[in-house]
KESE-632159 format. One record per residue (C-alpha): residue number from 1; x, y, z; residue in one letter. Coordinates in Angstrom, 1 decimal, always signed. Last residue first. Layout:
N
{atom NUM {X Y Z} a}
...
This chain:
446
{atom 446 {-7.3 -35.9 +13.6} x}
{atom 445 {-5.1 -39.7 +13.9} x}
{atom 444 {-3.2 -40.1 +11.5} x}
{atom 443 {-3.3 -43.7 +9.3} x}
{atom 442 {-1.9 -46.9 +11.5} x}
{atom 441 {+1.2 -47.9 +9.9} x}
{atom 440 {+1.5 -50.8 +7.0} x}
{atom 439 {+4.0 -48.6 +4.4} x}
{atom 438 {+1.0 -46.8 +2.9} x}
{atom 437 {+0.5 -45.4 +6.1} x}
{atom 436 {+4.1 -44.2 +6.6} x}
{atom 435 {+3.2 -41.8 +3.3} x}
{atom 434 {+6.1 -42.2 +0.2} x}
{atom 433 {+3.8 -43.6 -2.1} x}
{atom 432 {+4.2 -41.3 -4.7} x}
{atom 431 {+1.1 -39.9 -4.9} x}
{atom 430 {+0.3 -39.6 -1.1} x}
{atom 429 {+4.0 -37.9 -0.2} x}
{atom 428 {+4.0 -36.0 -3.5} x}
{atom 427 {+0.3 -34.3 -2.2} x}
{atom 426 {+1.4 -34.4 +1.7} x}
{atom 425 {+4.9 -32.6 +0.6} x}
{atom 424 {+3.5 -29.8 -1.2} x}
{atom 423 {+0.5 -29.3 +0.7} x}
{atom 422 {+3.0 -28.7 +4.0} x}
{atom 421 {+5.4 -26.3 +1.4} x}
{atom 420 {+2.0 -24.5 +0.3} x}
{atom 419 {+0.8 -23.9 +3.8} x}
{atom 418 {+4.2 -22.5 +4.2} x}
{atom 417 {+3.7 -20.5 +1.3} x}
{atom 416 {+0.4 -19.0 +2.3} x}
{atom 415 {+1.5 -18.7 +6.1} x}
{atom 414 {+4.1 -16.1 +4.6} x}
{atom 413 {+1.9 -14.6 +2.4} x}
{atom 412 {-0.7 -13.3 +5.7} x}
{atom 411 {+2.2 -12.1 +7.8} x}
{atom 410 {+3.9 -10.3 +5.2} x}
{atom 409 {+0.9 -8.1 +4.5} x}
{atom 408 {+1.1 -6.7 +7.9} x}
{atom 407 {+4.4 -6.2 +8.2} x}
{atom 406 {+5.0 -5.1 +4.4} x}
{atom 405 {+2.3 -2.1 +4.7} x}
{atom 404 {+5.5 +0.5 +5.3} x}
{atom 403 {+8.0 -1.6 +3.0} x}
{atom 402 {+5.6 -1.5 +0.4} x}
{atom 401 {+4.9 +2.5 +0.1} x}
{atom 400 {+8.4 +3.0 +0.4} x}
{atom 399 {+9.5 +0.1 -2.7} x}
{atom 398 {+6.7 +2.3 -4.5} x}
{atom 397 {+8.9 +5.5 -4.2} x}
{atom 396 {+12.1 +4.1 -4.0} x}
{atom 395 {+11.4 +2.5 -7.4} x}
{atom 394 {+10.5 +5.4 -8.6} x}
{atom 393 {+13.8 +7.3 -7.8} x}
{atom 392 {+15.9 +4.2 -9.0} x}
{atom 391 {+13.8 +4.2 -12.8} x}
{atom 390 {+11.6 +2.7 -13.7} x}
{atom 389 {+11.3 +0.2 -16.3} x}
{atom 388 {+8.9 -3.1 -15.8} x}
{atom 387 {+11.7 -4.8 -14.7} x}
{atom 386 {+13.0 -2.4 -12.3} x}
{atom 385 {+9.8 -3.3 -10.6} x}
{atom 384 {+10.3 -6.7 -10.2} x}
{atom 383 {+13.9 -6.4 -9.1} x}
{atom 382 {+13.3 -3.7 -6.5} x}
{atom 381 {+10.1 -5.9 -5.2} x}
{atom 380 {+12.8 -8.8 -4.6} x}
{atom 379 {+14.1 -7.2 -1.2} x}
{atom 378 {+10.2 -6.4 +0.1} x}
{atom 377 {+9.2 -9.7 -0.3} x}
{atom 376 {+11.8 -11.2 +1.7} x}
{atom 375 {+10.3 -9.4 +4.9} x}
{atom 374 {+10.9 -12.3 +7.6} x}
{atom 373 {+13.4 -14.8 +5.7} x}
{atom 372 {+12.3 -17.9 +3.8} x}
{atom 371 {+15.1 -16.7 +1.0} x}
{atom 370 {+13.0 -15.2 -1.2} x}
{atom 369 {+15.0 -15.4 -4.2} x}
{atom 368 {+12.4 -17.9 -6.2} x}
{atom 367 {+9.7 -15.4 -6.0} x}
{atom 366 {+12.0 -13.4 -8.1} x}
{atom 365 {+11.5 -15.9 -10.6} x}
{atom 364 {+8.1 -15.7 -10.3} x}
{atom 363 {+7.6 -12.2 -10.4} x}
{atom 362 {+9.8 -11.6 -13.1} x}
{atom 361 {+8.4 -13.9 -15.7} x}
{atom 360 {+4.7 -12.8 -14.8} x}
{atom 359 {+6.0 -8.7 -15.1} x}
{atom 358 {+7.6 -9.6 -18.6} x}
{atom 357 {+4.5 -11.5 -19.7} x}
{atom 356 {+2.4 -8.3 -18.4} x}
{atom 355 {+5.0 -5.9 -20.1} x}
{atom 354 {+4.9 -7.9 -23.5} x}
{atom 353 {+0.7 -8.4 -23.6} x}
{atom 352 {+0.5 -4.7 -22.6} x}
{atom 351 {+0.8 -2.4 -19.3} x}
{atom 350 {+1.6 +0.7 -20.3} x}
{atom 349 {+3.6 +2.8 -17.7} x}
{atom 348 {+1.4 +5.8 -16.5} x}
{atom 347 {+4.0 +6.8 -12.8} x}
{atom 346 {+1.6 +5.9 -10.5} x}
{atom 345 {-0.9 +3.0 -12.2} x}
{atom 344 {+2.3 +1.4 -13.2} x}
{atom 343 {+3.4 +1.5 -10.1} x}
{atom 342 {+0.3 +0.3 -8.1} x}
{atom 341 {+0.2 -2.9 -11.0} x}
{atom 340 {+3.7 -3.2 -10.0} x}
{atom 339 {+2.3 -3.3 -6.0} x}
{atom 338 {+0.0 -5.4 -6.7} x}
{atom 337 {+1.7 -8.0 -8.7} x}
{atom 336 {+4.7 -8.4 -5.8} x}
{atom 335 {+2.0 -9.9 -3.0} x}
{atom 334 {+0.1 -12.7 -5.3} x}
{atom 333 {+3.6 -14.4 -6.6} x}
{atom 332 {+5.0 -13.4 -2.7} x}
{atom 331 {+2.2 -15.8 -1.3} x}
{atom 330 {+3.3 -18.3 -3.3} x}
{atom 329 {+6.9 -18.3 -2.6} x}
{atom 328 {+7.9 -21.7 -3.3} x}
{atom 327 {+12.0 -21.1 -3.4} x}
{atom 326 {+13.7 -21.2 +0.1} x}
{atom 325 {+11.2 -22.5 +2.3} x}
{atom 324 {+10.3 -24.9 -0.3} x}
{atom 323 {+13.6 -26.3 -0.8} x}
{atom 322 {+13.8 -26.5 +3.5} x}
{atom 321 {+10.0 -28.6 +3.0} x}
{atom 320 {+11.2 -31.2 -0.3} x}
{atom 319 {+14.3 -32.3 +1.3} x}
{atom 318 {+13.5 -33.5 +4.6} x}
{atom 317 {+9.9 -34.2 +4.0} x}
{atom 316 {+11.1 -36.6 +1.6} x}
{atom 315 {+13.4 -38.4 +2.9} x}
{atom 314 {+11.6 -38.2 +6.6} x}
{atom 313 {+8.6 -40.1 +5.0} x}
{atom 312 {+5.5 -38.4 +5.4} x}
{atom 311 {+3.1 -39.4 +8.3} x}
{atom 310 {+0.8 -36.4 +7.4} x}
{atom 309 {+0.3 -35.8 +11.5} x}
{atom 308 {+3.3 -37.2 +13.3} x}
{atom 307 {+6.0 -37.0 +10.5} x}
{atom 306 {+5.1 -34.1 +8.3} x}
{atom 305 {+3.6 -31.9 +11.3} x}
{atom 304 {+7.1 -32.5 +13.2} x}
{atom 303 {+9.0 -31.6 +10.0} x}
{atom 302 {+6.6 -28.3 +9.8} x}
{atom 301 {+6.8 -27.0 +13.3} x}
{atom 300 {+10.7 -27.2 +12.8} x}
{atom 299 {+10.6 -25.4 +9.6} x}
{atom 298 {+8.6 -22.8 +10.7} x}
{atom 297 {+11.6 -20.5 +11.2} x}
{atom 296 {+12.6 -20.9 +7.5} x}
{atom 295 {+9.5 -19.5 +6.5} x}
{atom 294 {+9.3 -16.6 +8.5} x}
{atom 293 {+6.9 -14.0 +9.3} x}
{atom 292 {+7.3 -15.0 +12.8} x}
{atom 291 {+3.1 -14.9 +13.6} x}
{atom 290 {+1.5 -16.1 +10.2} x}
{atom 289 {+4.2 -18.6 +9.9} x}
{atom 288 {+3.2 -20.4 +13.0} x}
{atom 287 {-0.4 -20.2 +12.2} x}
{atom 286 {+0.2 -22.0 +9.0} x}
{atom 285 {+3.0 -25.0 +10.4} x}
{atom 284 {-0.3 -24.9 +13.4} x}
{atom 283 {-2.9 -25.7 +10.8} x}
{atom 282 {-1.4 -28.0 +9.2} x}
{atom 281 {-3.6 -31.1 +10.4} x}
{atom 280 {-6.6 -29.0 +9.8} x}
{atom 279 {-5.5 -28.4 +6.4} x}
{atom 278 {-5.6 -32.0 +5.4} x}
{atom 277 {-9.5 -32.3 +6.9} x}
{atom 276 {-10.1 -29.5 +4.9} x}
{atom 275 {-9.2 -31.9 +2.0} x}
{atom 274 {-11.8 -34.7 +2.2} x}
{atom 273 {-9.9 -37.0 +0.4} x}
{atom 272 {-9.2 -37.9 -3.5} x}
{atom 271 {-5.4 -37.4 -3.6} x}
{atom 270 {-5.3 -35.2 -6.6} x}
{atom 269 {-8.8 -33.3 -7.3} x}
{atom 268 {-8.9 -32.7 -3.3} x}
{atom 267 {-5.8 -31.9 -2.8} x}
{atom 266 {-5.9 -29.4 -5.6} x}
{atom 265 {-9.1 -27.9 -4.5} x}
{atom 264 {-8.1 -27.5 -1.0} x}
{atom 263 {-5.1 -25.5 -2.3} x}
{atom 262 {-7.1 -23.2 -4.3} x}
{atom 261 {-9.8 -22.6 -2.0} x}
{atom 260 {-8.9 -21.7 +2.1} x}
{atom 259 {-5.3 -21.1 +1.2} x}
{atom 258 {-5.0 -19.5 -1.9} x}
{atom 257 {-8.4 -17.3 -1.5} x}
{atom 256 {-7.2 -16.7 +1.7} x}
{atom 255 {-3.9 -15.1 +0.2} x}
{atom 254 {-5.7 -13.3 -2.8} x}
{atom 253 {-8.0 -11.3 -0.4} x}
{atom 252 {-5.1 -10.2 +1.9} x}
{atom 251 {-3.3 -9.2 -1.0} x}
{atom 250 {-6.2 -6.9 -3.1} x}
{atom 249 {-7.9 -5.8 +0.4} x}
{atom 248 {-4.1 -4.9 +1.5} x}
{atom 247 {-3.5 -2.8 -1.5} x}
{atom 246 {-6.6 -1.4 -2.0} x}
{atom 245 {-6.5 -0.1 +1.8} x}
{atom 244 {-3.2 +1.3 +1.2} x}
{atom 243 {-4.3 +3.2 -2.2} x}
{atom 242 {-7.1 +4.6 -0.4} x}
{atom 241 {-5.0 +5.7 +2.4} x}
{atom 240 {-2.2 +7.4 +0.3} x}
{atom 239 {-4.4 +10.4 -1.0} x}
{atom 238 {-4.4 +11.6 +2.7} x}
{atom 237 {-1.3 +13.5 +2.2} x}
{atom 236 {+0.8 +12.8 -0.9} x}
{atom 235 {+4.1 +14.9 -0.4} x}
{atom 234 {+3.9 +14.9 +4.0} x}
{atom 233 {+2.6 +11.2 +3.2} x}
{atom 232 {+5.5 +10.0 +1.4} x}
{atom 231 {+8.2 +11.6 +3.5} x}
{atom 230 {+7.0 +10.5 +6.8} x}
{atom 229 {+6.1 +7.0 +5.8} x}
{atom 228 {+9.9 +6.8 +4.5} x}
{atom 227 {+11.5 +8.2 +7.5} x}
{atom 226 {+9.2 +6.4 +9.6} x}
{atom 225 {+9.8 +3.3 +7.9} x}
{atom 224 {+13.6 +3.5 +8.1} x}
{atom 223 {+13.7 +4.1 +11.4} x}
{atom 222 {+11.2 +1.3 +12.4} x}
{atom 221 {+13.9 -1.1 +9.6} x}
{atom 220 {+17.0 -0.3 +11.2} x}
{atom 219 {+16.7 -3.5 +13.5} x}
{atom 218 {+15.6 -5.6 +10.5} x}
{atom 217 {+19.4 -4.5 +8.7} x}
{atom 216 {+21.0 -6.1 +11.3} x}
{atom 215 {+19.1 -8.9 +11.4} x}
{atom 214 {+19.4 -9.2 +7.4} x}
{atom 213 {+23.3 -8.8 +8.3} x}
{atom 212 {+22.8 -12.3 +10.6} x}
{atom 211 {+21.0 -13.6 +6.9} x}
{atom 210 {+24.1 -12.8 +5.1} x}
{atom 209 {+26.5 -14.5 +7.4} x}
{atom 208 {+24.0 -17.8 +7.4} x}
{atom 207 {+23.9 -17.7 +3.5} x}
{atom 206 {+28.3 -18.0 +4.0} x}
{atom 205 {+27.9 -20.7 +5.9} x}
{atom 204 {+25.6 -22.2 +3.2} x}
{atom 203 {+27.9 -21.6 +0.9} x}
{atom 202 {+31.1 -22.7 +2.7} x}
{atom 201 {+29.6 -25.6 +3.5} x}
{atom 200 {+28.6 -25.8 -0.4} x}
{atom 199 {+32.8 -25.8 -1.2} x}
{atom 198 {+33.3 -28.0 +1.9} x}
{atom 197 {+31.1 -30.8 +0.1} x}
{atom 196 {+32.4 -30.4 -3.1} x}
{atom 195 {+36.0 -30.5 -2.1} x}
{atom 194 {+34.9 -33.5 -0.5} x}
{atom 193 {+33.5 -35.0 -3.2} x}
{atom 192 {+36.2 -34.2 -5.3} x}
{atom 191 {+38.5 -36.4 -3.5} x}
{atom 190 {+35.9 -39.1 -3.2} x}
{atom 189 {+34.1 -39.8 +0.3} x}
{atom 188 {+30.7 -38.3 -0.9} x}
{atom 187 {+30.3 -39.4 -4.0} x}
{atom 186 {+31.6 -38.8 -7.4} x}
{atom 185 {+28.4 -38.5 -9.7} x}
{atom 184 {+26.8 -37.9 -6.6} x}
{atom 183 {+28.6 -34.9 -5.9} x}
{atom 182 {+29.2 -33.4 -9.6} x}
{atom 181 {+25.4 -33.9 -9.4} x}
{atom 180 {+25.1 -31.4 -6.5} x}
{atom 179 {+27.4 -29.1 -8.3} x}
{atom 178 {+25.3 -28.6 -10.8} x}
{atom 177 {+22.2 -28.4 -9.1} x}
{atom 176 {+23.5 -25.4 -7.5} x}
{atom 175 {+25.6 -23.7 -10.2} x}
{atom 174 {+22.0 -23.9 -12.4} x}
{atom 173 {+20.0 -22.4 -10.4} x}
{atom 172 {+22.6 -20.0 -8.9} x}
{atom 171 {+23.1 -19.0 -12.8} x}
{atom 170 {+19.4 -18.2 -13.5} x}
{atom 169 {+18.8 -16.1 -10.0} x}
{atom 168 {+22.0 -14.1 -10.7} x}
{atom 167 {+20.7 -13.4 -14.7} x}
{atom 166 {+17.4 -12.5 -13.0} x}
{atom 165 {+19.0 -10.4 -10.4} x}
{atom 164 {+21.3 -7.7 -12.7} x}
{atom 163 {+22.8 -5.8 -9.6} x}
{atom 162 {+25.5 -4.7 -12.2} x}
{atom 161 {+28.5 -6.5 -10.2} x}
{atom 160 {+26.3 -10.0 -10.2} x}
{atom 159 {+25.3 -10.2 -13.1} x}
{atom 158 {+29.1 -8.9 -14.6} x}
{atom 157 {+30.0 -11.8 -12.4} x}
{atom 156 {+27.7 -14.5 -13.9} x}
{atom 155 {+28.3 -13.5 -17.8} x}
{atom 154 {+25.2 -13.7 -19.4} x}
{atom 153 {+21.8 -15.7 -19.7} x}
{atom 152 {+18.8 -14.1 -18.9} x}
{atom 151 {+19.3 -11.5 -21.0} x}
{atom 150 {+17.9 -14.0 -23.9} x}
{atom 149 {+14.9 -14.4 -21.9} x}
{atom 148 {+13.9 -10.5 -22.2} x}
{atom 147 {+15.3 -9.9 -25.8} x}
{atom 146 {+12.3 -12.3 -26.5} x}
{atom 145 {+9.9 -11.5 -23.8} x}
{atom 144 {+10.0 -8.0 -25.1} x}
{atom 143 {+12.4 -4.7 -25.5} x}
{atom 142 {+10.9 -3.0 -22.9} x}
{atom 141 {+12.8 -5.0 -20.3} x}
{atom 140 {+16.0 -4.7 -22.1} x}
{atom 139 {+17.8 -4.7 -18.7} x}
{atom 138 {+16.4 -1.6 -17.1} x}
{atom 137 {+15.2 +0.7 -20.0} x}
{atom 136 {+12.1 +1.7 -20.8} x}
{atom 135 {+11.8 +5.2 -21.5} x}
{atom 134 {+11.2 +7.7 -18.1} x}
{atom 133 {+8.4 +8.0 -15.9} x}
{atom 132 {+7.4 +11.7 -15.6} x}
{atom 131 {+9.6 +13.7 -13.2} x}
{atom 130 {+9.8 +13.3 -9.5} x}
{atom 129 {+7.9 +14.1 -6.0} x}
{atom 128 {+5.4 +16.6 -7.1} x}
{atom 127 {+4.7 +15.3 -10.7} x}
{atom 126 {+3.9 +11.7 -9.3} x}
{atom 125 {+0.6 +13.6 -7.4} x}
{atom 124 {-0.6 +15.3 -10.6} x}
{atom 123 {-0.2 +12.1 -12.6} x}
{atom 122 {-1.5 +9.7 -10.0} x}
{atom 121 {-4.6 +11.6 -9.5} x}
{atom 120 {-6.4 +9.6 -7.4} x}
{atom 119 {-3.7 +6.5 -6.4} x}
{atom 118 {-4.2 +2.9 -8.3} x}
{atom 117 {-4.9 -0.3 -6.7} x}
{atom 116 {-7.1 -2.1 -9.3} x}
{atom 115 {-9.1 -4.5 -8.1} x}
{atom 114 {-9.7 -6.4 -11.1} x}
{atom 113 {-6.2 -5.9 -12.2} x}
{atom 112 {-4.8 -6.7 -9.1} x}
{atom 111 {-6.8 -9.9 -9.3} x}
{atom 110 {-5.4 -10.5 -12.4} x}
{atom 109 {-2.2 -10.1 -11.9} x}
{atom 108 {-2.0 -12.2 -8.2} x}
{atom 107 {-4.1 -15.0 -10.0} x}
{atom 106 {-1.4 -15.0 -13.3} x}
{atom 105 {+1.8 -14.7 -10.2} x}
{atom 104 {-0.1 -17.6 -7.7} x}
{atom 103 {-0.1 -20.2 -10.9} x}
{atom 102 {+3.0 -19.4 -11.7} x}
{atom 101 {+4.6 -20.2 -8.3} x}
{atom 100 {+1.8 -23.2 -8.1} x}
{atom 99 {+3.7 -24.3 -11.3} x}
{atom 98 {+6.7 -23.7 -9.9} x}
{atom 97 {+6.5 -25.4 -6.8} x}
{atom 96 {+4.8 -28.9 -8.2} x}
{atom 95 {+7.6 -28.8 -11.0} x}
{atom 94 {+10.4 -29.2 -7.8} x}
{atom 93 {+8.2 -31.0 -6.1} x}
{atom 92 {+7.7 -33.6 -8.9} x}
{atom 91 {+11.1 -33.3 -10.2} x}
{atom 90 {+12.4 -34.4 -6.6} x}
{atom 89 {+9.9 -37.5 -6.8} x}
{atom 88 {+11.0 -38.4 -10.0} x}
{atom 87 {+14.5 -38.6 -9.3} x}
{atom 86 {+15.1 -39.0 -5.5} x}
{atom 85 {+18.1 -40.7 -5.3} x}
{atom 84 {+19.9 -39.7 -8.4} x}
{atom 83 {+18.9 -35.4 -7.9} x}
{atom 82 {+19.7 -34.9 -4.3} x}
{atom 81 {+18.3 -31.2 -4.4} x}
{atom 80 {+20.0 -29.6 -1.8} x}
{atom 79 {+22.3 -28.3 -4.0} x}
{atom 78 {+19.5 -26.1 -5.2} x}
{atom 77 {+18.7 -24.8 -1.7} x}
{atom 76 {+22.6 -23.9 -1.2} x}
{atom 75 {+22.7 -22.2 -4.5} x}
{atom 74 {+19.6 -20.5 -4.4} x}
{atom 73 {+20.2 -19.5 -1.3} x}
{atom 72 {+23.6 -17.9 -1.7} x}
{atom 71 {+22.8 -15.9 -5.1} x}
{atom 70 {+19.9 -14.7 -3.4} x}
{atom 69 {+20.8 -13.3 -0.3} x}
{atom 68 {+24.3 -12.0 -2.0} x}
{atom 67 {+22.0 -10.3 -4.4} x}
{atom 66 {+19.8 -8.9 -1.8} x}
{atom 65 {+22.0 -7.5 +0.3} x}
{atom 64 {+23.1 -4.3 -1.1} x}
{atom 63 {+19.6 -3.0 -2.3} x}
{atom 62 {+18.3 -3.7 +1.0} x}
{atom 61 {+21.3 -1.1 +2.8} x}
{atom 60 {+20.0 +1.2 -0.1} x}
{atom 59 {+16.5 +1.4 +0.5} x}
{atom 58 {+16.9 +1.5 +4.2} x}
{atom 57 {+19.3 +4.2 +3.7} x}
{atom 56 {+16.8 +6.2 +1.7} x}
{atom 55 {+14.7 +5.9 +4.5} x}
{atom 54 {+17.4 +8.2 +6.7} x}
{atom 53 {+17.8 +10.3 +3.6} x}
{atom 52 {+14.3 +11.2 +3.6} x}
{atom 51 {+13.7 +13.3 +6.8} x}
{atom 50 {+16.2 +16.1 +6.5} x}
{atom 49 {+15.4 +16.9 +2.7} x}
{atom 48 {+11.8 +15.6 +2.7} x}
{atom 47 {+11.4 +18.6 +5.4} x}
{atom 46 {+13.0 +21.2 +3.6} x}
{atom 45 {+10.8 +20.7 +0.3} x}
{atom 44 {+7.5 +20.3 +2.5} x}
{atom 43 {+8.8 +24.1 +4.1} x}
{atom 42 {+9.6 +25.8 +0.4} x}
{atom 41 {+6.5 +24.3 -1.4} x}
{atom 40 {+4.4 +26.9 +1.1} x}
{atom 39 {+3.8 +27.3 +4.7} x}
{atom 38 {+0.6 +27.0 +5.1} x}
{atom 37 {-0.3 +24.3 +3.0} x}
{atom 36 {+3.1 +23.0 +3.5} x}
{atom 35 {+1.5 +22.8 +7.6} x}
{atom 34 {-1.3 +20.5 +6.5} x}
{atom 33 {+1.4 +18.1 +4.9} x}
{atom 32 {+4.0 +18.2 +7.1} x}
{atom 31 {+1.1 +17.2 +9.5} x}
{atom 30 {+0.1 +14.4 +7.5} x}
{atom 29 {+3.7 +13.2 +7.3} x}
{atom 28 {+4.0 +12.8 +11.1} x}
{atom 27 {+0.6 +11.6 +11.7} x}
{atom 26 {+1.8 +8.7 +8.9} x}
{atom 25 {+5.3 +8.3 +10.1} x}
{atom 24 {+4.2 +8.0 +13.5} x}
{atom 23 {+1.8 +4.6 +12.2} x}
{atom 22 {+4.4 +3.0 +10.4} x}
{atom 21 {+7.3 +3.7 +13.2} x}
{atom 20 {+5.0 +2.1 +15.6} x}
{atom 19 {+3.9 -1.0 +13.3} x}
{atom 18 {+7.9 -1.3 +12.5} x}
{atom 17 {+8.2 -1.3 +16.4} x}
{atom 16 {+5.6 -3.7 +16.8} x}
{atom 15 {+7.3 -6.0 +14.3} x}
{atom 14 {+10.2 -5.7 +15.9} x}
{atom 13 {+9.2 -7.3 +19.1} x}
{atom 12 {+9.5 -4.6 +22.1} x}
{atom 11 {+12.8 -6.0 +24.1} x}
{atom 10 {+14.7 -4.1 +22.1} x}
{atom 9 {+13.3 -0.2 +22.9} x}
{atom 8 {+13.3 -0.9 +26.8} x}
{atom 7 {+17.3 -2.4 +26.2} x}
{atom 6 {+17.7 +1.2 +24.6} x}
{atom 5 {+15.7 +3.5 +27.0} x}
{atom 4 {+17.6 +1.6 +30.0} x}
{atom 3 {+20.7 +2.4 +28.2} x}
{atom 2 {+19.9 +5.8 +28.5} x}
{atom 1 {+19.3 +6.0 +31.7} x}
C-alpha cells in the first residue's frame, strides 16, 4: 500500500507537486495564523518550531551545492570556449551575453524600483520573525564597489571553504579559459593535451554528479515548500499576497518585455530584417523552456532550430548555445532584482549609488552560475542577497518567499534566456557570416 502511495506521489511531475506543496503551505500557514490569534504568541511560536526545520533543510541542502554547481560549470562551460579557432566570433558571443546579462540586471532594478515590491508594514512584520537587519557585513559588501572588486580576487580554496561565490565565480572564469588555451597551445594529441583533456572530463563528469544531487535535492523541494510556505504565512498571514502578486507582476512583466521588445529590437537594429519573423522560427526552443524549466534540456530543440530554421553553422551553434545555457541568464538578471529590492524593503537596508552598483555586479555575475538547470535562480539568490548584507536568518526568510513563487516565475525566465541563446547565435551567425545561406543555400523556409 504504501508503495503504491509512493510510486502514485512520483509519477505526479514535480512541478505540480511544488505547486501542491505551495498552495497547502499557504491554507496551512493562514490557519496557524487565525488560530495564534486565539491562541496566543505561545501556539504560532510552537508551530514554526516543528514546521520550520524541515524548510530549513531545503535552505541548507541548496546552500551546500551551489558552489560545487558553479565552480564546475563555469569551468567546463569556459573550457568550452575554443579561443584560437573562433577568435572574434567567440568574443562576440561571449561580450554579446554579458552585455544583454547587464543590460537584463539595470532593466530588472529599475523596474523593481518602479514597481516596488515591498510588504505593508515591513518593520512591524520583520520584528516578529527576527531582529532588525544587522551592519553590513558579508564580504565587504558595505564597504563599496572598490573594496567590493578587490574581494573578488583571493585565494581559490579559502573561496571556496568560506562559501565566498563571487571569488569562486571569478577564479572558474579564469581556470576554465585557462586551461582551454593550455589545450590549443599544445593540442590535442600532446602529452599535456591529454592530461588536459582528462582533467576537464573529469570536470564535466564531475558537473554531471552535482546536477544528479540537484535531482535529489528537486525531489525534497514540495516538502521543503510547505514547510517554508507554512512557516511564513502562519508569522505574516495574508500580508504575503500583495507582496507575491508584486513580485510576479514585476518578473513576469520584465520577461515579456525581454522577449516580445528588447530582443526584437536588437535584431532588428543589427541584422536589418523583419525580426518577429526570427522569433517565429524559435518559437518552439522558447516554448520548450517555458515547460521543463531548463536550459540545458532545450538544447536539443535548439541545435535542430539553429540548423534547419536559422541555418547556423554547426561551429557555431555548437559552441556559442551549451555556453549560453550555462552563463546568459537573462531572465535570472530581471528575476534576482526583485526579490533584493523585496529584501531591502523588508528588513530597511538603504539602497544607494554603492548598494545598487554592488546589487548590479552581483546579480550578473551570479547570473553567470546558473548552471541551465530547473530552479537555478533560487541557488544564486543566497549569494545576491548576502551581498547586500543580511544576515543567514534573512536570507532564509526572502530565499523562502522565492523558492515558493520560483516554479511559476522560473518558467517565464527560462524561455527568456533561451530565447536569448537562439538570438544570440542567429545575430553572430548573420554578422559574421557564419549563416548556410550566406554560403549559397536556399534561405529558411517560415
Amino acid at each position: 500500500m504504501l508503495k503504491k502511495v509512493f510510486s502514485g506521489y512520483f509519477a505526479v511531475p514535480l512541478v505540480w507537486r511544488v505547486v501542491a506543496g505551495f498552495v497547502l503551505g499557504i491554507a496551512a500557514g493562514i490557519l496557524c495564523s487565525l488560530l495564534a490569534e486565539h491562541y496566543g504568541d505561545p501556539f504560532l511560536a510552537r508551530i514554526t518550531e516543528i514546521v520550520s526545520p524541515f524548510g530549513t533543510v531545503l535552505i541548507a541542502m541548496l546552500k551546500m551545492v551551489v558552489i560545487p554547481i558553479i565552480f564546475f560549470s563555469l569551468v567546463s562551460g569556459a573550457a568550452s570556449l575554443p579561443v584560437r579557432k573562433f577568435g572574434r566570433l567567440g568574443a562576440s558571443v561571449l561580450g554579446w551575453y554579458f552585455l544583454t546579462s547587464l543590460f537584463a540586471g539595470v532593466f530588472g532594478i529599475a523596474l523593481a524600483a518602479a514597481m516596488n515590491p515591498a510588504m505593508e508594514n515591513a518593520a512591524h512584520l520583520s520584528a516578529k520573525f527576527m531582529p532588525q537587519v544587522s551592519t553590513m557585513k558579508m564580504h565587504g559588501a558595505g564597504e563599496g564597489p572598490a573594496a567590493f572588486i578587490s574581494n573578488l580576487f583571493m585565494n581559490p580554496f579559502q573561496a571556496l571553504s568560506e562559501g565566498r561565490f563571487l571569488p569562486v565565480i571569478v577564479f572558474s572564469i579564469l581556470f576554465g579559459l585557462a586551461a582551454r588555451i593550455v589545450l590549443d597551445r599544445n593540442g590535442e594529441d600532446s602529452p599535456v593535451g591529454k592530461s588536459m583533456d582528462r582533467m576537464l572530463e573529469l570536470f564535466d563528469a564531475a558537473q554531471k554528479a552535482c546536477f544528479q544531487i540537484i535531482d535529489w535535492v528537486m525531489e525534497y523541494f514540495p516538502i521543503g515548500v510547505f514547510a517554508l510556505t507554512t512557516t511564513n504565512f502562519a508569522i505574516y498571514g495574508t500580508d504575503l499576497f500583495g507582496p507575491y502578486m508584486r513580485i510576479a507582476l514585476c518578473v513576469i512583466t520584465g520577461v515579456l518585455l525581454m522577449i516580445f521588445l528588447i530582443y526584437p529590437v536588437l535584431l532588428l537594429l543589427l541584422c536589418r530584417e523583419n525580426p518577429y519573423r526570427i522569433m517565429n522560427r524559435i518559437k518552439e526552443a522558447i516554448v520548450t523552456a517555458f515547460l521543463t524549466r531548463s536550459s540545458a534540456a532545450t538544447l536539443p530543440v535548439s541545435f535542430r532550430i539553429a540548423k534547419e530554421k536559422l541555418h547556423v553553422r554547426e561551429e557555431l551553434s555548437s559552441f556559442a548555445l551549451p555556453l549560453g545555457a550555462t552563463i546568459n541568464m537573462d531572465g535570472v538578471c530581471i528575476h534576482l532584482p526583485v526579490f533584493a529590492i523585496l529584501a531591502a524593503n523588508l528588513f530597511d537596508l538603504p539602497l544607494g549609488t554603492s548598494q545598487l552598483a554592488v546589487l548590479l555586479i552581483s546579480v550578473v555575475f551570479a547570473s553567470v552560475g546558473a548552471g541551465g538547470i530547473p530552479g537555478g535562480s533560487v541557488f544564486l539568490l543566497f549569494m545576491v542577497l548576502e551581498n547586500l548584507g543580511l544576515d543567514d536568518a534573512q536570507v532564509a526568510t526572502v530565499a523562502a518567499l522565492a523558492i515558493g513563487i520560483n516554479p511559476l516565475l522560473d518558467m517565464f525566465e527560462t524561455a527568456c534566456n533561451v530565447t536569448g541563446d537562439n538570438v544570440c547565435n542567429y545575430i553572430v551567425g548573420k554578422r559574421g557570416g557564419m549563416l548556410e545561406t550566406e554560403q549559397g543555400d536556399h534561405a529558411p523556409h517560415e
